[in-house]
C-alpha positions in Angstrom: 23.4 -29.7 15.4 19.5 -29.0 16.7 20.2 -25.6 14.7 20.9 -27.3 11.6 18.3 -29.6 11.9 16.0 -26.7 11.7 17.9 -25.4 9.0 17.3 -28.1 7.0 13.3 -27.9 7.6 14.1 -24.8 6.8 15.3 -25.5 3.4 12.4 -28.1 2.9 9.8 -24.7 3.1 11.6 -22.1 1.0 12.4 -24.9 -1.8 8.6 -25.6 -2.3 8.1 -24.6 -5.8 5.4 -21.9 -5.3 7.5 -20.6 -2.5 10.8 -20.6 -4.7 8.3 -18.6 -7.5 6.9 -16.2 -5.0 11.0 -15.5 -3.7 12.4 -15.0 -7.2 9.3 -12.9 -8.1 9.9 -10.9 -4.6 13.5 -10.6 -5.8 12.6 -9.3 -9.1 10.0 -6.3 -7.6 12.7 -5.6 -5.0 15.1 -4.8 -7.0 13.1 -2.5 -9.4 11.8 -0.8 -6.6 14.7 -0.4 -4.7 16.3 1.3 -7.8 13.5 3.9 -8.0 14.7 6.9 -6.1 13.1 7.9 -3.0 11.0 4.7 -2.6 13.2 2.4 -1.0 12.6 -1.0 0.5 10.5 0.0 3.7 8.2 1.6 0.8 8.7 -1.5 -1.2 7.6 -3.6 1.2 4.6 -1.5 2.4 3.6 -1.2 -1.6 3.8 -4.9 -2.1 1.8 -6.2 1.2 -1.8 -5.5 -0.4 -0.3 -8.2 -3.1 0.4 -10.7 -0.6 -3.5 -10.8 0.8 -4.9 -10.4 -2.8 -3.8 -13.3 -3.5 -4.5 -15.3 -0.4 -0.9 -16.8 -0.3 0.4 -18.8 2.9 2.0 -17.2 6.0 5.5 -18.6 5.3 5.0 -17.7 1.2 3.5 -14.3 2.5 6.8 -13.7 4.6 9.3 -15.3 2.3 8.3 -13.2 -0.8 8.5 -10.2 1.3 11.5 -10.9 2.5 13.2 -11.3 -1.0 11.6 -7.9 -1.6 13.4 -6.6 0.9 16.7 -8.1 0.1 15.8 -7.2 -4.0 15.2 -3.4 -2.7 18.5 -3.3 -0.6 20.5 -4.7 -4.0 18.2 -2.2 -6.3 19.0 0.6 -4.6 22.7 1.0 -6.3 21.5 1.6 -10.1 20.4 4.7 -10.0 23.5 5.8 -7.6 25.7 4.6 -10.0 24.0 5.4 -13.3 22.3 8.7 -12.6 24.4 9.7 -9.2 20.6 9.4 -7.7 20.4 7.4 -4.6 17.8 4.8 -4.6 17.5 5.1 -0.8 19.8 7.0 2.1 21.7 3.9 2.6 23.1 3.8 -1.0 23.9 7.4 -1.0 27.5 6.3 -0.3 27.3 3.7 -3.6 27.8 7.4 -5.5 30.9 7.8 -4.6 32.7 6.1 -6.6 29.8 4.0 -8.3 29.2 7.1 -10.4 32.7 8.0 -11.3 33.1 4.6 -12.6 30.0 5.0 -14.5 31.2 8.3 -16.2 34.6 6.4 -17.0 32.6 3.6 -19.3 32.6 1.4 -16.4 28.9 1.0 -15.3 28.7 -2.7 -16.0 31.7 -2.9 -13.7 30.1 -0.9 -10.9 27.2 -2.7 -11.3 28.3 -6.3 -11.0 30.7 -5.1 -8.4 28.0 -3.9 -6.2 26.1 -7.2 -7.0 28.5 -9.4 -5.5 29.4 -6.8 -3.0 25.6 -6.9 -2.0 25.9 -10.9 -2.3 28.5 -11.1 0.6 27.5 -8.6 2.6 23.6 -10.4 3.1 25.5 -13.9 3.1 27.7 -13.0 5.8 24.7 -11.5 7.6 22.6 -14.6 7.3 25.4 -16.7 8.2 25.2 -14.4 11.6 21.3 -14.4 11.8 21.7 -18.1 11.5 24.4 -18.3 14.5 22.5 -15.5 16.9 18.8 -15.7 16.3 18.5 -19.1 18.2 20.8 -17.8 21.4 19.5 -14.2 21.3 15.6 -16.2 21.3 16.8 -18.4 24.3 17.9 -15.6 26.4 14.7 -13.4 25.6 12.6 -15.9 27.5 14.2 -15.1 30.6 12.2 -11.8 30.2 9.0 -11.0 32.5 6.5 -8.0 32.1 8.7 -5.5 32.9 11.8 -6.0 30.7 10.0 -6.4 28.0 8.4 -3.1 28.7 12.0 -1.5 28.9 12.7 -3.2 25.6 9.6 -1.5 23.9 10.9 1.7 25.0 14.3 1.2 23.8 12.7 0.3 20.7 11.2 3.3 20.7 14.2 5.4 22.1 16.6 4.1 19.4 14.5 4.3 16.5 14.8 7.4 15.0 19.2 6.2 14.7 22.3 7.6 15.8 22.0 9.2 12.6 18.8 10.8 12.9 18.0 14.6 12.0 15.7 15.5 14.3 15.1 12.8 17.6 12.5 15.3 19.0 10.4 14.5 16.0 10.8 11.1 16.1 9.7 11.1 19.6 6.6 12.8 18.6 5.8 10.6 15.3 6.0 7.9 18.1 4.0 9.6 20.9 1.3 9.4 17.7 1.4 5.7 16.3 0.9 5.4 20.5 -2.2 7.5 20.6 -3.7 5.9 17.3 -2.8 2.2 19.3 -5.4 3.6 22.6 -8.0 3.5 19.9 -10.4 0.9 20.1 -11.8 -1.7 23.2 -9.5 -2.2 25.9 -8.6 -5.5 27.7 -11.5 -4.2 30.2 -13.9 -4.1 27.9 -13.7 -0.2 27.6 -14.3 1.8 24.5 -11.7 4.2 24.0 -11.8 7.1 20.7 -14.8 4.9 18.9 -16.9 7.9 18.5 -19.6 5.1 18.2 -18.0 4.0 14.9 -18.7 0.1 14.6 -15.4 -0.1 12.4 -13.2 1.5 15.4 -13.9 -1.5 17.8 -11.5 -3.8 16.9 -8.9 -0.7 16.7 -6.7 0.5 13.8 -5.6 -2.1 11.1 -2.3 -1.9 10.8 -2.1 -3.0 6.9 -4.4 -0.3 6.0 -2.8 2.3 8.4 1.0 0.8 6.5 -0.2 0.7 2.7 -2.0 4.7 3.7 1.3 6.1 5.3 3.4 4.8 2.5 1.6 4.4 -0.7 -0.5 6.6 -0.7 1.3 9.1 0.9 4.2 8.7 -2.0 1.2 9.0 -5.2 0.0 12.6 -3.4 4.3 13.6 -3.7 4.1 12.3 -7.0 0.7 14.4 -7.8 2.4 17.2 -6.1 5.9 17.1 -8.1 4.8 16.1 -11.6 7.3 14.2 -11.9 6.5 12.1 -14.5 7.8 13.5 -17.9 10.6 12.3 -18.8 12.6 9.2 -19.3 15.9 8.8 -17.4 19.0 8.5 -19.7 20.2 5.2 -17.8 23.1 3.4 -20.4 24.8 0.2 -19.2 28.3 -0.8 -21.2 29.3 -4.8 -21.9 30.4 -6.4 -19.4 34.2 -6.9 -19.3 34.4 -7.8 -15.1 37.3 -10.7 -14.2 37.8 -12.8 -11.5 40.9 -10.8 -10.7 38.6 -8.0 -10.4 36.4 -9.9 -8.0 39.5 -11.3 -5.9 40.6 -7.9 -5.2 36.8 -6.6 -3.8 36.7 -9.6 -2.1 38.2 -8.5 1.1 36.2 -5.2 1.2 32.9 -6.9 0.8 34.0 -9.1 4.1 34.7 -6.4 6.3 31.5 -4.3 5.0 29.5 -7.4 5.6 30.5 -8.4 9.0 30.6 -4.3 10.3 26.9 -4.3 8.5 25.8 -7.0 10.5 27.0 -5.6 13.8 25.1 -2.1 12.9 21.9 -4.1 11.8 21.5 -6.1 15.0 22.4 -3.0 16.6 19.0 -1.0 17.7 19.2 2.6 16.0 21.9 1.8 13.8 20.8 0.7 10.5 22.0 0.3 7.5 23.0 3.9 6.4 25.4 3.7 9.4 26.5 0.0 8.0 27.3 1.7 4.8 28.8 5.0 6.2 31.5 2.4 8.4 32.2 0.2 5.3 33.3 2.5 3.4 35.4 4.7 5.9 36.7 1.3 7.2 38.0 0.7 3.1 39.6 3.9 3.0 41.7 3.6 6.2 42.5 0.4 5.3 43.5 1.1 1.8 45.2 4.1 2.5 46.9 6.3 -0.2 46.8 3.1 -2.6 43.7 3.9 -3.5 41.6 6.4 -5.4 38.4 6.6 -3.8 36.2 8.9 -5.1 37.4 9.2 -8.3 35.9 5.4 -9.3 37.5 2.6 -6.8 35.8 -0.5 -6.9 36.4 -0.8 -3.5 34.7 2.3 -3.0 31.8 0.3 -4.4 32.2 -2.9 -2.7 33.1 -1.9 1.4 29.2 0.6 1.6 26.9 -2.5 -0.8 28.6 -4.9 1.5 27.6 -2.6 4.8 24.0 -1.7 3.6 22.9 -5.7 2.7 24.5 -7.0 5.9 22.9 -4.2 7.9 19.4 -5.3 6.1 19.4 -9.0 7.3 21.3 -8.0 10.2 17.7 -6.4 11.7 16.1 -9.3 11.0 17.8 -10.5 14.5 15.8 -8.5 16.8 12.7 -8.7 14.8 12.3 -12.5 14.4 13.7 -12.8 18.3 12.5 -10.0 20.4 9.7 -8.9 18.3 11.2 -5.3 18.4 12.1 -4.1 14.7 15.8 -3.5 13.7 14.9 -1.2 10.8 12.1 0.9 9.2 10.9 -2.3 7.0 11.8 -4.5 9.5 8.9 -2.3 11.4 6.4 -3.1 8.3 6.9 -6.7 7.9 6.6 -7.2 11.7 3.3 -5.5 10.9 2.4 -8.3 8.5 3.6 -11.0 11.2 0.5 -9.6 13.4 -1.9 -9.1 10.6 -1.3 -12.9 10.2 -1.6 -13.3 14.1 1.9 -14.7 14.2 3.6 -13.0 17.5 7.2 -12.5 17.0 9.6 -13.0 19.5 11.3 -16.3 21.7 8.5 -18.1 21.6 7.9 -17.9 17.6 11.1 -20.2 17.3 9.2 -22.9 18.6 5.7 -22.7 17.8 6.2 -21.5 14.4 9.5 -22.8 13.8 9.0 -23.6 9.8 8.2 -20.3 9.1 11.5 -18.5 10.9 13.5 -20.9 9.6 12.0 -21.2 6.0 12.3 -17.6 5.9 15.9 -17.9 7.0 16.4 -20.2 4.3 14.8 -18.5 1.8 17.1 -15.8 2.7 20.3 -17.6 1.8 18.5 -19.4 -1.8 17.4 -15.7 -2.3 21.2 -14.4 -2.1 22.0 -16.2 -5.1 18.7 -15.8 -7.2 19.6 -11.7 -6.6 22.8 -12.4 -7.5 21.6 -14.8 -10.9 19.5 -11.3 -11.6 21.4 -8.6 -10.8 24.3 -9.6 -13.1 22.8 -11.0 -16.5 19.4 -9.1 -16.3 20.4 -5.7 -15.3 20.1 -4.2 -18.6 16.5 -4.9 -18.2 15.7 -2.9 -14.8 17.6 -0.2 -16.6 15.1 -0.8 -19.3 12.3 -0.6 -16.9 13.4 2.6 -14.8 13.0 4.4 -18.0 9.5 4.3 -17.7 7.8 7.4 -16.7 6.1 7.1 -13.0 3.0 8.5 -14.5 2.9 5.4 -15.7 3.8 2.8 -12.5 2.9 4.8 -9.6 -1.0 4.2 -11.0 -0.5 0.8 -11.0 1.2 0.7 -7.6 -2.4 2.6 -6.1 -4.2 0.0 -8.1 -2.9 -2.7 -6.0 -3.1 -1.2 -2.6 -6.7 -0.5 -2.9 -7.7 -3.9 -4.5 -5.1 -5.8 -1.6 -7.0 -4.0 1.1 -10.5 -3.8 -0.2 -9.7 -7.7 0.0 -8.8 -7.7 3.8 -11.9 -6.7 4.7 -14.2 -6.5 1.9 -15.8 -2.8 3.1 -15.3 0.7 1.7 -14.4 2.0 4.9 -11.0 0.3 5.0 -10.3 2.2 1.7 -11.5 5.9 3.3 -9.3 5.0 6.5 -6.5 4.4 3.5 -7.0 7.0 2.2 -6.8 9.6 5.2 -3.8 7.8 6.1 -2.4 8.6 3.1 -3.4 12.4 3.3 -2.1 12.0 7.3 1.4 10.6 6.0 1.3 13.2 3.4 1.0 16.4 6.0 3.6 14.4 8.3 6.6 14.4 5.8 5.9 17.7 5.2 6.4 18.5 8.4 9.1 16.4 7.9 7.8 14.2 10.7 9.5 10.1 10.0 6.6 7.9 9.2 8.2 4.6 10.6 8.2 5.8 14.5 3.7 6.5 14.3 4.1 2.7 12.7 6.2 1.1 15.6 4.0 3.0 18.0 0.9 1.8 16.4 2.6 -2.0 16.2 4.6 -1.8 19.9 1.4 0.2 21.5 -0.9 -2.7 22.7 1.9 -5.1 24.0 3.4 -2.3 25.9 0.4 -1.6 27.2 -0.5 -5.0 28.0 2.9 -5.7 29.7 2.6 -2.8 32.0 -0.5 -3.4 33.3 0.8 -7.1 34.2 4.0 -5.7 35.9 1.4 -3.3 37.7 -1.0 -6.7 38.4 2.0 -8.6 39.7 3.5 -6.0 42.1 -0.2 -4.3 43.1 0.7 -1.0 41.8 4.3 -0.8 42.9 6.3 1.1 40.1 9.5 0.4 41.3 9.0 -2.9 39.6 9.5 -1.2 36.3 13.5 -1.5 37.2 13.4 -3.8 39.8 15.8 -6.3 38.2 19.4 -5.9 36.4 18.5 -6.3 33.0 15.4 -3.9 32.9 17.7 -1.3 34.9 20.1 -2.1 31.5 17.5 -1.6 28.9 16.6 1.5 30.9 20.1 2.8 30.2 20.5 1.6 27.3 17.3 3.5 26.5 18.4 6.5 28.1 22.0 6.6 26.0 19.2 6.2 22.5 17.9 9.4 23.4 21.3 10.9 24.3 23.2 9.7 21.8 21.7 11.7 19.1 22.3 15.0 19.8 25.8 13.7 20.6 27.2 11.7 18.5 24.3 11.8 15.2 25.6 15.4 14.3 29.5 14.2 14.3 28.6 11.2 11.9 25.8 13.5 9.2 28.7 16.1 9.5 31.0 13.3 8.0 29.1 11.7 6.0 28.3 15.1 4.0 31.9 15.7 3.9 32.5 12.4 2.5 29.7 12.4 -0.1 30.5 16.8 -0.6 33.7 15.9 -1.5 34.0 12.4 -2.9 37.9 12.6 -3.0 40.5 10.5 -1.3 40.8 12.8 1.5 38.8 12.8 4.8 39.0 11.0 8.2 
């Protein structure tokens, strides 16, 4: 009951009008820029955080339109996998499947509204959970002293890079540097450390500036590079002819996908490209030879949308409770939480209780204002998409360097942008993952601060470091994110490139 209590404060913050204006406009930018190929939502989110200090909104209206952004990206990133087999971002690359085959049989409106209410159930079911597990997850978390929570910041870090990750060793190392750029700066001793003598440095490394830098900026130099703003993509949506029948029959797929995306969100170093990967396998065991997958099965659609969305609010969990990021934008808006000296974690459920729980809120209202947009207004993000980036990705700069010359109100903050920017450039290149130098730059000063007390409290004794049970857990658990990797990651990409290589009925 106290949980629904909260709930229902909950409600009274995300149904403010300007905060209800601020969600649906969050929605509406999420979805477009989730359906832009290669930005997806952690860039969306990163893009859009300049806006939210330009304009000088609220914490809770800050968080709650970013949020919806998120949510908007995770729906967007389906309508160019299904009209232009391009996926928004990794986790819709399954959405091709058979999004695209029903596309190329007439049935893109289909696909499309499919996916929509796919995406619908998948985050509902999630919140439903986020709802149920925050406020007992929270509860337990404060049971943590110095050194567990220094075993959790290393699993943070030891999971990041996902089950499914390419290369862990670079993950480690994009880490190892958000960790170096953290030292920089005046310690809690009152030591300078890497200031060069630069008043600017003192305070250390913003992390909005080092954010919008790595992301924006970093994605304008591709575009410079590629030149890929010529032409118009072909995008056509057919009339609508989608029954209930139709949305009986996805009905159970979008279930399972949401509840198996909301385990891998929660899940550190899971995600939500393994929460679409299992929904869809899942559908086609279940189905069996009754369906056709691959060749344009709605269910096809439904079981990976479901999956992804779930897996999105799913992350939220250890964010909003541990303070430890589920996903790459969970990673940024925790970022935003700081820059608005809000600390994440147990303790945030109480002292800033209307803002977790009017975002929670605003999670659920922002479900159905997706789902209000996604169905009737699609043919107008298809509309929009056509637009060449040499058009939006100026705009996009626009706002990053008038949000952060806003911050701070010095030039300097736009330089530091900028060689972030050229620094994010070089590092995905080198094909080095930006999100691990952003978790070490966010995660770097509380470890750090939480070693030192372990080492205060037991005089220098390490063996405090796994000293109880549940720090000697983390530590394995830690130990298996490293492990797991080169184990199991190469079984699951080998799969998944089977399964998107091949798009038939056959496989596992």
């Amino acid at each position: 009951m106290e949980t629904l209590g909260y709930l229902m404060d909950g409600f009274a913050v995300a149904l403010a009008p300007h905060n209800l204006m601020f969600a649906l406009l969050g929605a509406f930018l999420g979805t477009l820029i989730g359906a832009l190929p290669g930005l997806g939502p952690a860039n969306g989110v990163a893009i859009l955080i300049p806006l939210a200090f330009t304009l000088g909104l609220q914490p809770e209206t800050a968080l709650i339109m970013l949020t919806a952004v998120y949510a908007g990206a995770m729906y967007g990133g389906r309508i160019s996998s299904i009209l232009l087999n391009i996926p928004g971002d990794e986790p819709a690359m399954m959405t091709c499947l058979d999004g695209y085959p029903m596309a190329k049989k007439g049935k893109a409106a289909e696909a499309l509204a499919i996916s929509a209410v796919a995406s619908f159930m998948g985050s509902l079911i999630a919140t439903i959970g986020l709802i149920l597990l925050a406020p007992l997850l929270a509860d337990f978390a404060l049971t943590f002293g110095p050194a567990e929570y220094f075993a959790l910041f290393l699993l943070a870090f030891a999971t990041l890079g996902g089950i499914t990750g390419k290369n862990p060793m670079k993950t480690v190392v994009a880490a190892c540097i958000g960790l170096m750029i953290a030292t920089v700066g005046i310690d809690n001793t009152g030591v300078q450390r890497y200031t060069f003598g630069v008043l600017e440095l003192y305070e250390g490394v913003d992390f909005i500036i080092a954010i919008v830098g790595l992301f924006a900026i970093s994605e304008l130099l591709f575009f410079i590079e590629d030149k890929a703003g010529g032409g118009k993509a072909k995008m056509t949506v057919n009339k609508l002819t989608l029954s209930w029948k139709d949305i009986r029959e996805i009905m159970p797929s979008s279930i399972r996908g949401g509840i198996l995306g909301f385990i891998a969100g929660v899940l550190p170093g899971a995600g939500a490209s393994l929460g679409s990967f299992i929904g869809y396998t899942l559908e086609k065991k279940v189905v069996g030879k009754k369906g056709y997958f691959g060749e344009g099965d709605p269910r096809g659609v439904a079981g990976p949308e479901a999956g992804n969305n779930g897996a999105s609010s799913g992350a939220l969990v250890p964010m909003l409770t541990l303070g430890v990021p589920g996903s790459g934008t969970t990673a940024v808006l925790l970022a935003l939480l700081i820059s608005l000296n809000i600390t994440p974690g147990p303790l945030m459920f109480t002292q800033n209780a209307d803002i977790v729980w009017g975002v929670i809120a605003a999670l659920l209202i922002g479900n159905f204002l997706l789902l209000v947009l996604n169905i009737p207004l699609v043919g107008i993000f298809v509309k929009l998409l056509s637009v060449p980036p040499m058009y939006l990705l100026p705009i996009v700069t626009m706002i990053a360097f008038v949000g952060i010359y806003s911050i701070s109100n010095t030039t300097f903050d736009l330089y530091f942008m900028v060689a972030f920017g050229v620094a994010g450039y070089v590092l995905r290149k080198l094909e080095i993952p930006l999100v691990p130098v952003i978790l070490g730059l966010l995660l770097g000063p509380e470890m750090e601060k939480n070693l030192r007390h372990a080492m205060d409290i037991s005089d220098g004794d390490w063996t405090i470091l796994w000293d109880s049970g549940l720090a000697i857990g983390l530590w394995v658990f830690a130990g298996l994110g490293l492990i797991l990797p080169y184990i199991v990651g190469p079984i699951l990409r080998r799969r998944m490139k089977v399964a998107t290589g091949t798009g038939g009925p056959e496989g596992d």
